[in-house]
N, CA and C atoms of all chains as a GROMACS GRO file, in nm:
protein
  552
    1UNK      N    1   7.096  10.424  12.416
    1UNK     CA    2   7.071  10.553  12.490
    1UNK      C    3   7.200  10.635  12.498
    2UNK      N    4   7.193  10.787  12.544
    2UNK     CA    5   7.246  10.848  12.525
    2UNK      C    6   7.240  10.939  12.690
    3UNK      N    7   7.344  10.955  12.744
    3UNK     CA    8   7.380  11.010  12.886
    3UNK      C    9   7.313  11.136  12.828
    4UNK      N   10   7.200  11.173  12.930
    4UNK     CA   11   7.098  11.311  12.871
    4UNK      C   12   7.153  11.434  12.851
    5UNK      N   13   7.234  11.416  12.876
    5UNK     CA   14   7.268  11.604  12.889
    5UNK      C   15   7.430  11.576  12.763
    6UNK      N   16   7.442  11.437  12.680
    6UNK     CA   17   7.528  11.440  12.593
    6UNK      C   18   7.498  11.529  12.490
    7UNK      N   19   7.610  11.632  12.426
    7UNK     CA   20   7.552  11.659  12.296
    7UNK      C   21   7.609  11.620  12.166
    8UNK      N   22   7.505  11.551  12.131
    8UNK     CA   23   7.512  11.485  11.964
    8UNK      C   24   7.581  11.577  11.882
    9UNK      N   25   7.724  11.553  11.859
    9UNK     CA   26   7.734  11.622  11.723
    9UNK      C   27   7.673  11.633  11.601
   10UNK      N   28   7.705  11.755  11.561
   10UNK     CA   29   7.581  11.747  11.416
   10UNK      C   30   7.634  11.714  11.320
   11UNK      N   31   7.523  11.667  11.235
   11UNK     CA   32   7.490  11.532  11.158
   11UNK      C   33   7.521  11.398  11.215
   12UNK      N   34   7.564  11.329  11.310
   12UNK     CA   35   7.525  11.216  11.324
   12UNK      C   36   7.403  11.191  11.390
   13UNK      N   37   7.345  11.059  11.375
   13UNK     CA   38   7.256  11.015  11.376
   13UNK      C   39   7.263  10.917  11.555
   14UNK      N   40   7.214  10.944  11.605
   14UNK     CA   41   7.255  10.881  11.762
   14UNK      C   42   7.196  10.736  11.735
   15UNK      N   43   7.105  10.736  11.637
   15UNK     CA   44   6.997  10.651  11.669
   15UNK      C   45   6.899  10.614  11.740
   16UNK      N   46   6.836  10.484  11.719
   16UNK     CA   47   6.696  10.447  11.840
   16UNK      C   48   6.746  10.320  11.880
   17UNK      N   49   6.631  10.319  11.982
   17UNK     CA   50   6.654  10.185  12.054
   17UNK      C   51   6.770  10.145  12.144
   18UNK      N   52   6.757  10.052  12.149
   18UNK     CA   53   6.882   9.977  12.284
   18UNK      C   54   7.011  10.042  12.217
   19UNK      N   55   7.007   9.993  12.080
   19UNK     CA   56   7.192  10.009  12.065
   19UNK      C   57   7.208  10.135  12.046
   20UNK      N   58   7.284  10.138  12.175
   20UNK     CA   59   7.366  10.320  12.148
   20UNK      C   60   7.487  10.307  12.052
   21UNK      N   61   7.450  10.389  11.918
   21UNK     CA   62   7.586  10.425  11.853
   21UNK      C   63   7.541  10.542  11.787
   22UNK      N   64   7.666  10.613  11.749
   22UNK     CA   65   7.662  10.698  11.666
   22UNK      C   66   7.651  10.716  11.529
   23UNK      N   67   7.594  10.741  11.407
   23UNK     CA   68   7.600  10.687  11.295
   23UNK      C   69   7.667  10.807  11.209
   24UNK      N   70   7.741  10.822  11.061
   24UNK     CA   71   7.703  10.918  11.000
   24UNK      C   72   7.747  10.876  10.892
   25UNK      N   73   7.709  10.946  10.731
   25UNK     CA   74   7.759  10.879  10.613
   25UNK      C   75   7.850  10.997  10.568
   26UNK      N   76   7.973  10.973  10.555
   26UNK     CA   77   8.028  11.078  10.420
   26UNK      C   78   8.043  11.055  10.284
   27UNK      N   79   7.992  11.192  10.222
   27UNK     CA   80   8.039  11.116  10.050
   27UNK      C   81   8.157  11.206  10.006
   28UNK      N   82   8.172  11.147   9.923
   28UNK     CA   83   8.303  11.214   9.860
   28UNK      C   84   8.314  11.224   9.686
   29UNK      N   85   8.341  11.275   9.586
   29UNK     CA   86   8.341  11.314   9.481
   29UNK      C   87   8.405  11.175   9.362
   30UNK      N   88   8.497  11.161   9.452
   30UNK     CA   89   8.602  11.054   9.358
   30UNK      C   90   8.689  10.956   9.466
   31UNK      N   91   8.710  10.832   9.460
   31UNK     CA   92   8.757  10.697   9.505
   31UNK      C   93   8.868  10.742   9.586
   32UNK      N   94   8.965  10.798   9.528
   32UNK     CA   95   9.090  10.873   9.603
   32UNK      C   96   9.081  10.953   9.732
   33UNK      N   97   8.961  11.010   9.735
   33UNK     CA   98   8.932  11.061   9.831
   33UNK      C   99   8.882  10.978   9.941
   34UNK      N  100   8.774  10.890   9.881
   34UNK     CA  101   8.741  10.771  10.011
   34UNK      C  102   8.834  10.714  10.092
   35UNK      N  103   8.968  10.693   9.976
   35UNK     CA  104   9.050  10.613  10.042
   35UNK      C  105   9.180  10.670  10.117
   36UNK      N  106   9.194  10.792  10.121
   36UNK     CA  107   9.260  10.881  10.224
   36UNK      C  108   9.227  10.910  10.330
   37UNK      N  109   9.039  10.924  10.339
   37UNK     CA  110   8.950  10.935  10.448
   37UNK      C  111   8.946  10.795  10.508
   38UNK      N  112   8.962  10.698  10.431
   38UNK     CA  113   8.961  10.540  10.535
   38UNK      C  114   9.085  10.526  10.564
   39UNK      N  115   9.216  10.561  10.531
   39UNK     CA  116   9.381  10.560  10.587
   39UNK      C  117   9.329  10.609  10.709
   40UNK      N  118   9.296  10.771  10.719
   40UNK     CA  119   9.298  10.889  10.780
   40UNK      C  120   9.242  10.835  10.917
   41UNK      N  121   9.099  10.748  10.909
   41UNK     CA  122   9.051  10.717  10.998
   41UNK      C  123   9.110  10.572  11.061
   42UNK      N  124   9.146  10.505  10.983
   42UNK     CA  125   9.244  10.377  11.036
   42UNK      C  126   9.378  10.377  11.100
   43UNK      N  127   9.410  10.540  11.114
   43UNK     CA  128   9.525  10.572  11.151
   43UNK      C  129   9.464  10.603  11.354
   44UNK      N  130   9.391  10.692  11.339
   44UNK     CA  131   9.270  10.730  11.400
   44UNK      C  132   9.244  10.648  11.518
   45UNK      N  133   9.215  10.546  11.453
   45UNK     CA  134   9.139  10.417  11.539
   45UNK      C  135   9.254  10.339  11.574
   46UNK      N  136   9.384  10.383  11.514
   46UNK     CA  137   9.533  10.258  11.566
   46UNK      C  138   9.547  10.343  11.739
   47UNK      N  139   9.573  10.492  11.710
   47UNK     CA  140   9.618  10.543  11.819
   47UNK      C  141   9.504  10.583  11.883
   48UNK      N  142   9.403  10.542  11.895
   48UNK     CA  143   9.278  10.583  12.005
   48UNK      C  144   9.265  10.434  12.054
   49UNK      N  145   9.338  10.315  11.982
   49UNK     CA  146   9.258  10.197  12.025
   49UNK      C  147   9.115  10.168  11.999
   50UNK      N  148   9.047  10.216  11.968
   50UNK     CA  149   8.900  10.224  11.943
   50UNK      C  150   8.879  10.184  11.755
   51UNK      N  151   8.814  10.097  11.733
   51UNK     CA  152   8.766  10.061  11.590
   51UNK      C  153   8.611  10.067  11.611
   52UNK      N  154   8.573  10.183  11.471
   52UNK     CA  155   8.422  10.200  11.470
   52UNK      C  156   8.388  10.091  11.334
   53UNK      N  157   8.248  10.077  11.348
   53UNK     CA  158   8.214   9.953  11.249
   53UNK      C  159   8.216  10.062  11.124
   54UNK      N  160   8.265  10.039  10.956
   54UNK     CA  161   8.259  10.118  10.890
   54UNK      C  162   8.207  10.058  10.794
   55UNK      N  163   8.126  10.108  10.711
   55UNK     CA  164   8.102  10.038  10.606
   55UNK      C  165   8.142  10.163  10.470
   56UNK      N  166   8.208  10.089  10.348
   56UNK     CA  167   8.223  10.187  10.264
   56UNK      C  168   8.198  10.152  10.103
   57UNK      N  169   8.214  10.241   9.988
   57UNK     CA  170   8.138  10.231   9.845
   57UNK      C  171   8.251  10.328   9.782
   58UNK      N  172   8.235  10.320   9.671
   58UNK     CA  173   8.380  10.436   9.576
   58UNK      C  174   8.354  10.553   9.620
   59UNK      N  175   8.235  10.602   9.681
   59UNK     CA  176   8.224  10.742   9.758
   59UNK      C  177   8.148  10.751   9.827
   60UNK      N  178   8.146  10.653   9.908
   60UNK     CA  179   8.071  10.727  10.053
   60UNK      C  180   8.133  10.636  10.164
   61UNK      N  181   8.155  10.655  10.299
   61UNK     CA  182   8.207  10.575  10.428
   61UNK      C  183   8.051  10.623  10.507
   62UNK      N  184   8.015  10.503  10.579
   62UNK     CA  185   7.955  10.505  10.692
   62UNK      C  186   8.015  10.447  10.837
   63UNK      N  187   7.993  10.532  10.938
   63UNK     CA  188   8.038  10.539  10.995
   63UNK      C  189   7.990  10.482  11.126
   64UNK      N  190   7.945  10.380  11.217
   64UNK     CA  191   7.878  10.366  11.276
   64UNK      C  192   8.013  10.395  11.458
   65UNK      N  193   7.980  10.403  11.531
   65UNK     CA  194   8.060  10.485  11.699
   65UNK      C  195   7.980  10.391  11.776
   66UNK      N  196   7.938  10.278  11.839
   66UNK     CA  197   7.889  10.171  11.932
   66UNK      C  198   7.970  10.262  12.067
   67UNK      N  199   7.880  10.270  12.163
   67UNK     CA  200   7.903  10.310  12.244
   67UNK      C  201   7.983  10.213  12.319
   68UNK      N  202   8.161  10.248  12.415
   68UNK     CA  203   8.252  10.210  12.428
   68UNK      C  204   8.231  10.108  12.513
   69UNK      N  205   8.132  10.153  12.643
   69UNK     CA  206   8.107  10.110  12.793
   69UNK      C  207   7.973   9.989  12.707
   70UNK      N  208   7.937  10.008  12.577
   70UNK     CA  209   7.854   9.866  12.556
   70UNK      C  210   7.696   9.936  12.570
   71UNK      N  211   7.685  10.055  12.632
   71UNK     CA  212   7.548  10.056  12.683
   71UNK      C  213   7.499  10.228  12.654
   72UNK      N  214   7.616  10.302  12.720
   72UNK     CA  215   7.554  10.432  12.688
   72UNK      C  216   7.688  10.521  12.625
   73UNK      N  217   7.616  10.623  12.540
   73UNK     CA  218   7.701  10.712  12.480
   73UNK      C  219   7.796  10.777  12.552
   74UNK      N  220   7.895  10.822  12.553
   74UNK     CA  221   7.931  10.914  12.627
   74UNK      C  222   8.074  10.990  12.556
   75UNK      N  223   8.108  11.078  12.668
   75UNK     CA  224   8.223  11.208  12.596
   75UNK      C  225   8.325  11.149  12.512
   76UNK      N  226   8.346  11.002  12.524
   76UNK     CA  227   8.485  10.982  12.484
   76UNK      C  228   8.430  10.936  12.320
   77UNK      N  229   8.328  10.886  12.305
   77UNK     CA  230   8.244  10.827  12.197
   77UNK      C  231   8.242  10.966  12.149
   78UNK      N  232   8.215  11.104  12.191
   78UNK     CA  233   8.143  11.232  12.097
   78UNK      C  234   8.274  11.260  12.026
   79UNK      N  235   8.350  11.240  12.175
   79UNK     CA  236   8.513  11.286  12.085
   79UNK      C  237   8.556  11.243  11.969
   80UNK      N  238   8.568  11.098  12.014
   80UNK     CA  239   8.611  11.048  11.878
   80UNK      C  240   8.450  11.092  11.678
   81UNK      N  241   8.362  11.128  11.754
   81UNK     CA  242   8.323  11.153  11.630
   81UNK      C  243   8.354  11.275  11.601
   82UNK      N  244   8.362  11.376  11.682
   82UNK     CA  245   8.455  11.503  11.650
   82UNK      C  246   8.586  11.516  11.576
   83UNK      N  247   8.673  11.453  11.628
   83UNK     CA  248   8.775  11.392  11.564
   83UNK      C  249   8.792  11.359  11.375
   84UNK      N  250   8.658  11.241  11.391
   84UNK     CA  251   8.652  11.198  11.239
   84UNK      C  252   8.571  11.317  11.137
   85UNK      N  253   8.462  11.390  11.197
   85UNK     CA  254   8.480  11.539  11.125
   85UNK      C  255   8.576  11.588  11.087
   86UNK      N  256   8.672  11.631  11.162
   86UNK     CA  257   8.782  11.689  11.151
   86UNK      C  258   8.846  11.670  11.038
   87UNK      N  259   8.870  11.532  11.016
   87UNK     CA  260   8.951  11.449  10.912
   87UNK      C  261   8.888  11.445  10.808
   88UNK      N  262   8.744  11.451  10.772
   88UNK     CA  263   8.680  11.471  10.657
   88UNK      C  264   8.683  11.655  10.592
   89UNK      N  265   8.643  11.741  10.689
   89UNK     CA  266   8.729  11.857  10.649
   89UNK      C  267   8.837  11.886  10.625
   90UNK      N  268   8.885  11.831  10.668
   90UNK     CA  269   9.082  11.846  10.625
   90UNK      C  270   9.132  11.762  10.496
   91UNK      N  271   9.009  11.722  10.457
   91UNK     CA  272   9.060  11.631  10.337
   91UNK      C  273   9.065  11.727  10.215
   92UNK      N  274   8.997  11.836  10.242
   92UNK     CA  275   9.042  11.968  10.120
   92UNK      C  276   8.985  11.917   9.981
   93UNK      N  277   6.972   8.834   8.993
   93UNK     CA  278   6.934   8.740   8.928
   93UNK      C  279   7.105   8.708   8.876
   94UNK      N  280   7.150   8.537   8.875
   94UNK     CA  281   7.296   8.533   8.829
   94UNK      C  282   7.218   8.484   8.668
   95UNK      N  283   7.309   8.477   8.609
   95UNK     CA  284   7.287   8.373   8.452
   95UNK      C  285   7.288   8.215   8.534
   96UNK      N  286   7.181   8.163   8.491
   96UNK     CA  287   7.149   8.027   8.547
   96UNK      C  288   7.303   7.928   8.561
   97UNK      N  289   7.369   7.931   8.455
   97UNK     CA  290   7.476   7.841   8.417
   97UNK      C  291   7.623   7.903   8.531
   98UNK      N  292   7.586   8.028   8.584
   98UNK     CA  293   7.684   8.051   8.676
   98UNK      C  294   7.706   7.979   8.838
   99UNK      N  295   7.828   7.919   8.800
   99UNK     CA  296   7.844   7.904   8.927
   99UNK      C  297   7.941   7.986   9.050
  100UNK      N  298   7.811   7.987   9.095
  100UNK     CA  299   7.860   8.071   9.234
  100UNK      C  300   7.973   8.038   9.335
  101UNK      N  301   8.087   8.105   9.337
  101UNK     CA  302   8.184   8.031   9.481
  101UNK      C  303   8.178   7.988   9.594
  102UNK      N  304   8.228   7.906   9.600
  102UNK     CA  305   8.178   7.825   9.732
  102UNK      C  306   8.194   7.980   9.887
  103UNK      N  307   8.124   7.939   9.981
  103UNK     CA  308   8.091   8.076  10.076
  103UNK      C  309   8.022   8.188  10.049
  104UNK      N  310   8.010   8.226   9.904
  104UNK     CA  311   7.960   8.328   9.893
  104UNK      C  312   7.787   8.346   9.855
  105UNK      N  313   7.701   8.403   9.910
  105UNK     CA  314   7.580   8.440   9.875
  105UNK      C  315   7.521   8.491   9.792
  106UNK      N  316   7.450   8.406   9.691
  106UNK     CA  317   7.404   8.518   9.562
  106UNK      C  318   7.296   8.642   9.580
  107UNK      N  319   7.264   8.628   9.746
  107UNK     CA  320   7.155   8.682   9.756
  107UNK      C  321   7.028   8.686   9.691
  108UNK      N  322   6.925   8.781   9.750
  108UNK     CA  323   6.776   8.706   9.706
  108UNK      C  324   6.693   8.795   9.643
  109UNK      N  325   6.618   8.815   9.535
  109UNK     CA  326   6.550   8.905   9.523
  109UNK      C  327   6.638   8.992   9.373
  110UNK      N  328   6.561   9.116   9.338
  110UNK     CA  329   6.614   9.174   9.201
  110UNK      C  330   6.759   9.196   9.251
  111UNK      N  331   6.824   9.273   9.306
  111UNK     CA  332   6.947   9.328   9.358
  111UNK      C  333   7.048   9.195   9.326
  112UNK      N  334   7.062   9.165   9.237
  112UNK     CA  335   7.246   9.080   9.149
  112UNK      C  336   7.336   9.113   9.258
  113UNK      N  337   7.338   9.009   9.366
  113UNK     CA  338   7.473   9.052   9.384
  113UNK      C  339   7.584   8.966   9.517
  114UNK      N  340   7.678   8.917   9.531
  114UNK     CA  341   7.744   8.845   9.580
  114UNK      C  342   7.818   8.911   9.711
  115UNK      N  343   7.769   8.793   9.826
  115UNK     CA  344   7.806   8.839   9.937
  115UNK      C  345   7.899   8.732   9.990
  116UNK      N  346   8.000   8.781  10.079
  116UNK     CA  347   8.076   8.681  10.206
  116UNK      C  348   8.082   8.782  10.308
  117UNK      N  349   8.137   8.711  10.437
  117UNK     CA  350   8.161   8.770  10.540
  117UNK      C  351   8.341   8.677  10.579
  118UNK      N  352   8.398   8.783  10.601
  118UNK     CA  353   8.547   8.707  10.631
  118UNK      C  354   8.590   8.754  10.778
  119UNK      N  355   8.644   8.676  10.856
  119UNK     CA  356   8.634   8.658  10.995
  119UNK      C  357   8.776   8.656  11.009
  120UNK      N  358   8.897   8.732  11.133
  120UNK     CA  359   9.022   8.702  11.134
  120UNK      C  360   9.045   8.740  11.320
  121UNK      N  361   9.172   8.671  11.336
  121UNK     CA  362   9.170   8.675  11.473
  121UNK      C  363   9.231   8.814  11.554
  122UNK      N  364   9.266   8.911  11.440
  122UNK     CA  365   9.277   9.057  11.510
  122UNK      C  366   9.288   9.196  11.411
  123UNK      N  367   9.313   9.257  11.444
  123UNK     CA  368   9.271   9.358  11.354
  123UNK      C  369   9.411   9.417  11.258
  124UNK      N  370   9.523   9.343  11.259
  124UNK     CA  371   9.608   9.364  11.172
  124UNK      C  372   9.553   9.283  11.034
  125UNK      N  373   9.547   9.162  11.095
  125UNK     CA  374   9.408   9.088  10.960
  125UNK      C  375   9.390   9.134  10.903
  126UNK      N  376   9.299   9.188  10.959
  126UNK     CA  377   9.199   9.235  10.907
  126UNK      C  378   9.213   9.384  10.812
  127UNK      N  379   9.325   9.477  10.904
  127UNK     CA  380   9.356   9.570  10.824
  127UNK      C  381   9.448   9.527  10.679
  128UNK      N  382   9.545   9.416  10.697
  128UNK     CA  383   9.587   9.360  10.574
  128UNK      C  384   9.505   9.318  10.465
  129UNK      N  385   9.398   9.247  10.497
  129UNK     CA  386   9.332   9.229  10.393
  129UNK      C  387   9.218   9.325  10.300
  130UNK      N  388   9.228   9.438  10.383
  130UNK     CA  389   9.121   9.533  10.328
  130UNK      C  390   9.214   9.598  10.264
  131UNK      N  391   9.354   9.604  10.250
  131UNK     CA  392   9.459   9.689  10.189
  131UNK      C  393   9.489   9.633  10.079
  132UNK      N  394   9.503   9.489  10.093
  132UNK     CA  395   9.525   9.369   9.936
  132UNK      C  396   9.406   9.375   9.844
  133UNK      N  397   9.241   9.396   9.938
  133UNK     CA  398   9.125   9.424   9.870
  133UNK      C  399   9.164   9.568   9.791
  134UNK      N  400   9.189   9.634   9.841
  134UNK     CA  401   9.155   9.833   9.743
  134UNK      C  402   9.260   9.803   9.677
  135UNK      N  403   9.387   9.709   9.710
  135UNK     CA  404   9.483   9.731   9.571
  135UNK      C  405   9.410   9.635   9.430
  136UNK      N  406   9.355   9.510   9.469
  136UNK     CA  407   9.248   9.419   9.376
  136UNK      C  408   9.149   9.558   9.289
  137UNK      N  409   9.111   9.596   9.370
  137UNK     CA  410   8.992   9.676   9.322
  137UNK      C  411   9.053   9.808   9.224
  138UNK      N  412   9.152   9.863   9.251
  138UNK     CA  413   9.263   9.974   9.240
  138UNK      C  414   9.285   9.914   9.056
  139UNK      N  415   9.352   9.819   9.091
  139UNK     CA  416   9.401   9.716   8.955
  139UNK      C  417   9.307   9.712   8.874
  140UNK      N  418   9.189   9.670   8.903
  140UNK     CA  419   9.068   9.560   8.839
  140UNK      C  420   8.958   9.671   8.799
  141UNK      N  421   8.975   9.771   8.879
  141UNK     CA  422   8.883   9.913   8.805
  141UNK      C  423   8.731   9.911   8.889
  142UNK      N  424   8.750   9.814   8.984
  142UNK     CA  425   8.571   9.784   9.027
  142UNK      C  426   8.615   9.797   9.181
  143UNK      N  427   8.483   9.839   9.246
  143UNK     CA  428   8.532   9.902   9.395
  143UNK      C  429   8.384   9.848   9.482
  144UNK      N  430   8.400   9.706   9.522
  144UNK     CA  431   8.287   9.622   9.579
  144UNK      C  432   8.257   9.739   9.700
  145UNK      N  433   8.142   9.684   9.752
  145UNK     CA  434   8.067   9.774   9.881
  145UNK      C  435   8.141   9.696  10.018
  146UNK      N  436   8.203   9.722  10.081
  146UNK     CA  437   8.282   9.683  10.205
  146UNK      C  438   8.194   9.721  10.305
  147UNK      N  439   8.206   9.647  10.425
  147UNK     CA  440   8.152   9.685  10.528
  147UNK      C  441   8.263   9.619  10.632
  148UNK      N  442   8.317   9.670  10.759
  148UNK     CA  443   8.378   9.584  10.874
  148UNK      C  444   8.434   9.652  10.980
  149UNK      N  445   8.500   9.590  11.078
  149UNK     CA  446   8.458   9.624  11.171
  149UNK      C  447   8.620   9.548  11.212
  150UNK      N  448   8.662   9.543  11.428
  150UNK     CA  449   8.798   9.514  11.434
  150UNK      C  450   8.818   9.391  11.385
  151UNK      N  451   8.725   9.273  11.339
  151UNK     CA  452   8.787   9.108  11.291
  151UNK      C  453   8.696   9.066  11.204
  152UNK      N  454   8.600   9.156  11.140
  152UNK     CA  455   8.543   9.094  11.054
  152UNK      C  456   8.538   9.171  10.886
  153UNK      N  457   8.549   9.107  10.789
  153UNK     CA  458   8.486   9.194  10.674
  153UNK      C  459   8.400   9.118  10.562
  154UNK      N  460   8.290   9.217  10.512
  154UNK     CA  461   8.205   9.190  10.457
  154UNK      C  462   8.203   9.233  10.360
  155UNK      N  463   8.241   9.156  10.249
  155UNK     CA  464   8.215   9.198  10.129
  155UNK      C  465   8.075   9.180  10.014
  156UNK      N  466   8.022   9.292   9.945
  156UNK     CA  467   7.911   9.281   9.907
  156UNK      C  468   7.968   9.336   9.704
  157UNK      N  469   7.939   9.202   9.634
  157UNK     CA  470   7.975   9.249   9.461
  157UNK      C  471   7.902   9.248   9.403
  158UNK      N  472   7.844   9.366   9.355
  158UNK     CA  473   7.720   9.390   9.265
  158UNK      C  474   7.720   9.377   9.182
  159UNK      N  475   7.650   9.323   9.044
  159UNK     CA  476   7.664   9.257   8.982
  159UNK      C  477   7.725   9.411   8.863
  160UNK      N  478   7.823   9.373   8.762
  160UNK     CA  479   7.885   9.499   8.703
  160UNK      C  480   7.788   9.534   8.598
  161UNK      N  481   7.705   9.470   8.579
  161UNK     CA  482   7.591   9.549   8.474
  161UNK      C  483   7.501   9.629   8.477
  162UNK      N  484   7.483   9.583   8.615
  162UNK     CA  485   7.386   9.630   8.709
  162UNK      C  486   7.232   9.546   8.691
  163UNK      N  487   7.263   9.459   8.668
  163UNK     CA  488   7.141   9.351   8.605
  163UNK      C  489   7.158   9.212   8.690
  164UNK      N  490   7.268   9.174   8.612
  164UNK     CA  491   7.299   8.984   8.643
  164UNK      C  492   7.450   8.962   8.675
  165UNK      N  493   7.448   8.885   8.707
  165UNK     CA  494   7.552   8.837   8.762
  165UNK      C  495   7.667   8.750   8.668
  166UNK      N  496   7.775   8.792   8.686
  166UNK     CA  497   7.878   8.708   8.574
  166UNK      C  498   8.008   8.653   8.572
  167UNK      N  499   8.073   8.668   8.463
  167UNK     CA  500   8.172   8.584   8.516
  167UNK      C  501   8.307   8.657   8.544
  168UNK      N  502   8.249   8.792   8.527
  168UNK     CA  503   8.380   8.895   8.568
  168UNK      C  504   8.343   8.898   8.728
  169UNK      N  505   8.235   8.931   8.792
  169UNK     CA  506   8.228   8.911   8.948
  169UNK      C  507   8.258   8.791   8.980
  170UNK      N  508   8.202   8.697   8.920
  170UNK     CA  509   8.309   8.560   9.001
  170UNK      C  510   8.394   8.528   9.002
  171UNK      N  511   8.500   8.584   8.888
  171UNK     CA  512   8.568   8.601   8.935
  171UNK      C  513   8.708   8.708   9.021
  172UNK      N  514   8.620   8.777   9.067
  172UNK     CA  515   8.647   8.894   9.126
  172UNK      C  516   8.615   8.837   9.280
  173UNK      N  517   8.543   8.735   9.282
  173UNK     CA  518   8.517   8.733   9.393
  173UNK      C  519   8.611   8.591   9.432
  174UNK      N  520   8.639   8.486   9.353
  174UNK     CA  521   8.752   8.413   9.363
  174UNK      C  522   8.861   8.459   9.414
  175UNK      N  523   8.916   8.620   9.342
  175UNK     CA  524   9.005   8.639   9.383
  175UNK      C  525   9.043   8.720   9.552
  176UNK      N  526   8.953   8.718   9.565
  176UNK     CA  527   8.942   8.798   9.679
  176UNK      C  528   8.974   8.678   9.780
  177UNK      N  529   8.852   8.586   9.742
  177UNK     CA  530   8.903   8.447   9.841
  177UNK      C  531   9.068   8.389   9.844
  178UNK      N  532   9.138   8.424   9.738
  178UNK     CA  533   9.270   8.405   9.710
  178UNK      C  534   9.369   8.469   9.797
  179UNK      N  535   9.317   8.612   9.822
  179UNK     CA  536   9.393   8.715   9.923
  179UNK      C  537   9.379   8.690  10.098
  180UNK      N  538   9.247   8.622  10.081
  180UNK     CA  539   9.219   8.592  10.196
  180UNK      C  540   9.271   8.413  10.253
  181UNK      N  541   9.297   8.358  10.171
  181UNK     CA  542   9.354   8.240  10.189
  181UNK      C  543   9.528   8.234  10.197
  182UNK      N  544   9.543   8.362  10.160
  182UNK     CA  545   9.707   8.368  10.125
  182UNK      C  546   9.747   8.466  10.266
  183UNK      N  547   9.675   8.504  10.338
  183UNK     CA  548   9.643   8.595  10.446
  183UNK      C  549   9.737   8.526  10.540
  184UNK      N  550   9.780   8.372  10.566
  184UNK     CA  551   9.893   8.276  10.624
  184UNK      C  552   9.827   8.344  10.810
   0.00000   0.00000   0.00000
């Protein structure tokens, strides 16, 4: 679940059911790029303290955001997916 | 499907069904581990020209090697996947 009045950034996927996380996939053109976007975000997750489950392929990262408190979504969870937008636009 | 005469590495899953393709899950006690070994993995993969499907998270990683033909399974993934167990055993 998701604190009601949270708003889902767009394109991720909040999901269903019990487990609150955030989901989203990026693709990317060529390998080099994946792997600046997984530095980018491992850098990310050193100084937030926070590690999201990732799964990745020569061009695409998924991204899964488990809600922090274990149970419900909330601002600090939207942030950090705001954040990892950020870093996928800035990858130019 | 592997070629019958292949043998599979010890831990790893040939999985079931049409989809060729070799799984482990590697487990470490914190997330420098864990970030080390996903860095020794993309340089393996970097080298070796093949870029397995990763998945993980702060202490675990999952590696998934599809078979390079896209058919069956052989003896360039096994040993691709040997070596991986190599990085992860040398992990100290």
């Amino acid at each position: 679940m998701a604190d009601s009045d949270l708003v889902v950034p767009e394109g991720w996927d909040p999901g269903r059911g019990k487990a609150a996380a955030l989901n989203k996939r990026y693709n990317f053109e060529r390998y080099g790029q994946t792997r600046d976007f997984l530095d980018r975000v491992a850098e990310l997750s050193e100084s937030d303290g926070y590690h999201p489950n990732i799964s990745f392929g020569t061009t695409y990262v998924n991204i899964t955001i488990d809600a922090r408190d274990g149970e419900r979504l909330g601002e600090a969870d939207v942030a950090f997916a705001l954040e990892i937008d950020r870093l996928y636009v800035d990858k130019g």
